[in-house]
C-alpha positions as semicolon CSV with decimal commas, in nm:
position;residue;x (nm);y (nm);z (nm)
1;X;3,210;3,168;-2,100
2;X;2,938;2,907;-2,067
3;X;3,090;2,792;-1,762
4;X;3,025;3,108;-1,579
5;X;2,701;3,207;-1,692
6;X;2,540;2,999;-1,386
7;X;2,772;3,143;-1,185
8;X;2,718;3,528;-1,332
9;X;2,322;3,469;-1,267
10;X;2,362;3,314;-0,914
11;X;2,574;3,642;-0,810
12;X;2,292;3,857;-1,012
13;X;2,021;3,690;-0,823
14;X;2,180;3,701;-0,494
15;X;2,239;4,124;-0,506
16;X;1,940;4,174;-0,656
17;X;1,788;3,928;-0,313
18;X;2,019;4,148;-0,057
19;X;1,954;4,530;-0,218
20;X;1,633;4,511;-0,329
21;X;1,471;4,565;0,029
22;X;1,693;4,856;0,121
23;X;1,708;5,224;0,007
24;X;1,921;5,205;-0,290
25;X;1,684;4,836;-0,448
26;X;1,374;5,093;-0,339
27;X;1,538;5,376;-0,559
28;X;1,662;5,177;-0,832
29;X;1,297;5,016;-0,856
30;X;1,144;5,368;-0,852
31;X;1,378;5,462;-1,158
32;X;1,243;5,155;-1,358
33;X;0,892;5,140;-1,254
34;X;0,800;5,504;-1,088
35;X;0,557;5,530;-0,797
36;X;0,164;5,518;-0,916
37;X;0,283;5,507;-1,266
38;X;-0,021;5,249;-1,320
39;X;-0,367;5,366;-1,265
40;X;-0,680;5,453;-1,427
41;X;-0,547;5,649;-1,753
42;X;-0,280;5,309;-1,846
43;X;-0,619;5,058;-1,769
44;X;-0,874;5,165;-2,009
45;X;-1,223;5,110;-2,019
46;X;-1,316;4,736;-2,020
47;X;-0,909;4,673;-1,974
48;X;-0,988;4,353;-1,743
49;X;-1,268;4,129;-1,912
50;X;-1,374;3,812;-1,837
51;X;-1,246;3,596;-2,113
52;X;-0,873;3,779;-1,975
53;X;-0,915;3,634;-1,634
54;X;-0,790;3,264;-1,558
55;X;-1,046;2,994;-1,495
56;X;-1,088;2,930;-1,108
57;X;-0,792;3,209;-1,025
58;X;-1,104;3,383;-0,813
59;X;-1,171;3,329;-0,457
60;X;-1,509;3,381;-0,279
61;X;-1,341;3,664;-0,105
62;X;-1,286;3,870;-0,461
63;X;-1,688;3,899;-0,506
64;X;-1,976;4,103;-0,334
65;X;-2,188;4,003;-0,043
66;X;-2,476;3,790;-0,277
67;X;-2,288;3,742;-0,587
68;X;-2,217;3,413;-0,589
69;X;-2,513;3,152;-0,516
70;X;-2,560;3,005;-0,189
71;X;-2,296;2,679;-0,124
72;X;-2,054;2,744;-0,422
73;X;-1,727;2,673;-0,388
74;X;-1,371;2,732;-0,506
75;X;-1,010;2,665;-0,454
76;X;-0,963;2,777;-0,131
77;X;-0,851;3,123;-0,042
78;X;-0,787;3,371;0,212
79;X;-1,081;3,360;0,470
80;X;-1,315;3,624;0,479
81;X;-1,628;3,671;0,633
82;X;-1,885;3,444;0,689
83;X;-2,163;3,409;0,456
84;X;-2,501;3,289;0,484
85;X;-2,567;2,902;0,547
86;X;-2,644;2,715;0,254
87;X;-2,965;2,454;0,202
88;X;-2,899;2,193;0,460
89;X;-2,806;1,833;0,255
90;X;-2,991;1,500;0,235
91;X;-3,019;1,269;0,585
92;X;-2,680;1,062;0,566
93;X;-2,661;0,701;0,685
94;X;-2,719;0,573;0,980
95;X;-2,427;0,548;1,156
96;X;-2,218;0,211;1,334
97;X;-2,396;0,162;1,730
98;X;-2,349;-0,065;1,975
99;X;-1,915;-0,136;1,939
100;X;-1,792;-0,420;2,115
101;X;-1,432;-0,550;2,152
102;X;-1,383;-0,940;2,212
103;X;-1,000;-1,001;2,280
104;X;-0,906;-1,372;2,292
105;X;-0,552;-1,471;2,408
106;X;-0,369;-1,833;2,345
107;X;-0,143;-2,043;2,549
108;X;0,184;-1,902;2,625
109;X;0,455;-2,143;2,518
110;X;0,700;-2,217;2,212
111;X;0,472;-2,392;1,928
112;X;0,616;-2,314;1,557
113;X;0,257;-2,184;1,461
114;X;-0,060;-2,084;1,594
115;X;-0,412;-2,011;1,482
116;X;-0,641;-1,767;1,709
117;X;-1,034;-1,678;1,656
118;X;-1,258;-1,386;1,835
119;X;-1,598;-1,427;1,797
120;X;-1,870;-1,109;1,840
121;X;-2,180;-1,181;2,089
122;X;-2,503;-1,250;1,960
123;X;-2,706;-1,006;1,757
124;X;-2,345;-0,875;1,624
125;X;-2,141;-0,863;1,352
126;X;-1,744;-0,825;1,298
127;X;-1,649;-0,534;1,089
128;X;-1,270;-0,588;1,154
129;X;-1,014;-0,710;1,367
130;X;-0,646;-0,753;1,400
131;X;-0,381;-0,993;1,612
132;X;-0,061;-0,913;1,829
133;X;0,205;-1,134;1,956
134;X;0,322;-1,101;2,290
135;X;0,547;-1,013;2,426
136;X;0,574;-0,785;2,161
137;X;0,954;-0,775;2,101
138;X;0,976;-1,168;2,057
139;X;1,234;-1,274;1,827
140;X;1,174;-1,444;1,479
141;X;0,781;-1,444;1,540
142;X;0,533;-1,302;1,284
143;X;0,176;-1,251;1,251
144;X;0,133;-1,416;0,891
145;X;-0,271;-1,346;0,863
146;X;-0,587;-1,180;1,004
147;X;-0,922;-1,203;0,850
148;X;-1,260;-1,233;0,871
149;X;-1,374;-1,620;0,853
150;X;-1,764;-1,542;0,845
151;X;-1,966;-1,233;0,927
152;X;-1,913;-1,230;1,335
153;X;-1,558;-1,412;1,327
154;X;-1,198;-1,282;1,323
155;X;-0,896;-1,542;1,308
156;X;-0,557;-1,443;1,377
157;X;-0,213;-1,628;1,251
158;X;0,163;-1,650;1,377
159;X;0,446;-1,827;1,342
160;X;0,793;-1,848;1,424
161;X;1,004;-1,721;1,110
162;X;1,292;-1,795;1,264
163;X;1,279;-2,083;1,563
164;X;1,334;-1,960;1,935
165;X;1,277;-2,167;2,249
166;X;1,186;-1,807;2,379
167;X;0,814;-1,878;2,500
168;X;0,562;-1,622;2,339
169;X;0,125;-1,624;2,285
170;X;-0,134;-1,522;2,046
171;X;-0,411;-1,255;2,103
172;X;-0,686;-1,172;1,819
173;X;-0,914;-0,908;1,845
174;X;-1,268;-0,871;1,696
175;X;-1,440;-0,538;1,661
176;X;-1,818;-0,601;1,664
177;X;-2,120;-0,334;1,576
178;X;-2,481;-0,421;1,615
179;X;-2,647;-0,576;1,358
């Protein structure tokens, strides 16, 4: 018997699924739950109070125009319509000006291991970087590092993992801002 129960559910499940959106799951439904057999007379007076209702189950969208105060939010919801604007926020941070990009690309040739730099300009600073080997589908070679050496410098590192006479090159990359 235990070994069918699952199987006695799944069937149970599954004609409940197919007949419960046609005529005969609408009637059967009616005979268990008749139509408007909940309204005001089974919800009494004070029926729904506020210690019954679930913490953060309400949306914006479930209060009046004005009832809640300007710029609270919520779990999202279903949109509705737009409310007023709320107080505008504090003056962020200035924001990153004057991007550069300094590429520097090595010899091209079949050395074991190589070390690249890109250095920003002048009156810049780095604020990242990266490295590429080319060409790009070169066996057994590896970028192994990439970091900032100082504040306007990027270096760049490769190597062959696996030797190959195949002949291949370095490029680094520093992304500068003004400083």
């Amino acid at each position: 018997m235990r070994q069918r129960l699952p199987i006695v559910l799944s069937v149970t499940a599954l004609v409940i699924a197919v007949f419960g959106s046609t005529p005969l799951g609408t009637a059967a439904r009616n005979l268990v739950l008749p139509r408007a057999s909940v309204g005001t007379v089974q919800l009494k007076n004070n029926a729904v109070t506020g210690a019954k209702v679930k913490n953060r189950s309400l949306v914006a969208a479930d209060f009046k125009l004005g009832q809640l105060p300007r710029g609270a939010t919520g779990p999202a919801g279903p949109a509705g319509p737009a409310g007023p604007a709320g107080a505008a926020g504090p003056q962020g941070p200035a924001g990153v000006s004057g991007l550069q990009n300094v590429f520097t690309t090595g010899a091209i040739n079949s050395v074991a291991t190589r070390s690249l730099t890109a250095g920003c300009p002048a009156g810049k600073k780095a604020i990242g970087g990266g490295g590429t080997v080319l060409p790009a589908n070169t066996p057994g070679v590896a970028i192994t590092a990439g970091y900032l050496a100082d504040e306007s410098t990027w270096v760049a590192r490769a190597r062959e993992i696996t030797a190959t006479a195949a002949n291949w090159s370095l490029n680094a990359v520093v992304i500068c801002a003004a400083a």
